[in-house]
C-alpha positions as CSV (number, residue, x, y, z in Angstrom):
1,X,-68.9,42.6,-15.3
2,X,-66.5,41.9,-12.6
3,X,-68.1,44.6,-10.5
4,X,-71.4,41.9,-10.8
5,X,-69.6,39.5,-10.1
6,X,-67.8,40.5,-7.3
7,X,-71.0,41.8,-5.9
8,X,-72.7,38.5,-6.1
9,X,-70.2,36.6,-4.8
10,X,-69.5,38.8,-1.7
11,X,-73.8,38.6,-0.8
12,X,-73.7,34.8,-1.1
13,X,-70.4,34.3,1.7
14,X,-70.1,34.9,5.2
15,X,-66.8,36.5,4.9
16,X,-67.5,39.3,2.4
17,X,-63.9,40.6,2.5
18,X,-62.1,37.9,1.6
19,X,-63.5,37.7,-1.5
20,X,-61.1,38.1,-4.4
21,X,-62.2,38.3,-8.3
22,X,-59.7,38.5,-10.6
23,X,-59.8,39.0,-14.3
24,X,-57.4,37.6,-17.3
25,X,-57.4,37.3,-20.8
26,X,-57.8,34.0,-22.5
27,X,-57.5,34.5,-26.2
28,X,-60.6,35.8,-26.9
29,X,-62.4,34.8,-23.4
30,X,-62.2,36.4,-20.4
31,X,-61.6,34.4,-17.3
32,X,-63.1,35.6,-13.7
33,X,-61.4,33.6,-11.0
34,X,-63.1,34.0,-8.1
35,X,-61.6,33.1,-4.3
36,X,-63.3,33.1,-1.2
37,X,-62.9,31.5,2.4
38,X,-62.1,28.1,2.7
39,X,-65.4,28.2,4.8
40,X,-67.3,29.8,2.4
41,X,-66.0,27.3,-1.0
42,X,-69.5,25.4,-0.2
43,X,-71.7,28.4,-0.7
44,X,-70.4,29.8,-3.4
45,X,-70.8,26.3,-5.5
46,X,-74.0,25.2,-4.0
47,X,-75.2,21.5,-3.9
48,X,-74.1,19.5,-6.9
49,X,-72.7,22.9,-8.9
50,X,-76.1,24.6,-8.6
51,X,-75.2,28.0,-7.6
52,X,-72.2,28.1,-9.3
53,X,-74.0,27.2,-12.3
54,X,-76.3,29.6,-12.2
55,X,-73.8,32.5,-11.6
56,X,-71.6,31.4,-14.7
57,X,-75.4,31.5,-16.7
58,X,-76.2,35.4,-15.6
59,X,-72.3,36.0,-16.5
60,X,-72.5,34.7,-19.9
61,X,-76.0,36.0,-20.0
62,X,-74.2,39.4,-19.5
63,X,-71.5,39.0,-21.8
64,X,-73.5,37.7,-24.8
65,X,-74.8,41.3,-24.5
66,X,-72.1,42.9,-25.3
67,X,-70.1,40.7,-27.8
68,X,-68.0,39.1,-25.6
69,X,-67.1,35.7,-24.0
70,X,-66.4,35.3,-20.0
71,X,-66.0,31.9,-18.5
72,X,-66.3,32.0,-14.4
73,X,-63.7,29.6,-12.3
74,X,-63.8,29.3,-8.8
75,X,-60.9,28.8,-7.1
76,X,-59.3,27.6,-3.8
């Protein structure tokens, strides 16, 4: 799953290799934060959260599939 993520991420941003996913465990979630350029921040959340929205949707959408819980956080 972070592999997605990661991927995702890295197609939306102008600076592909400053993208950064990181994965911890939360209890029984796991947490993806995710770091890009300063630049960048604005495309990965989108206008009013939409993008980001949608990318924490196809993540749980992923997870669900195989029993587990993810939450996506995007940090800066």
């Amino acid at each position: 799953m972070k592999e997605l993520l990661t991927y995702i991420v890295e197609n939306l941003v102008d600076h592909p290799n400053e993208v950064s996913v990181t994965e911890r465990e939360s209890g029984s979630e796991t947490v993806f934060e995710v770091r890009v350029a300063d630049g960048d921040m604005g495309k990965v959340i989108g206008r009013q959260g939409r993008i980001v929205k949608q990318i924490r949707i196809l993540m749980k959408a992923v997870a669900q599939r195989k029993g587990k819980k993810v939450s996506v956080e995007i940090l800066d």
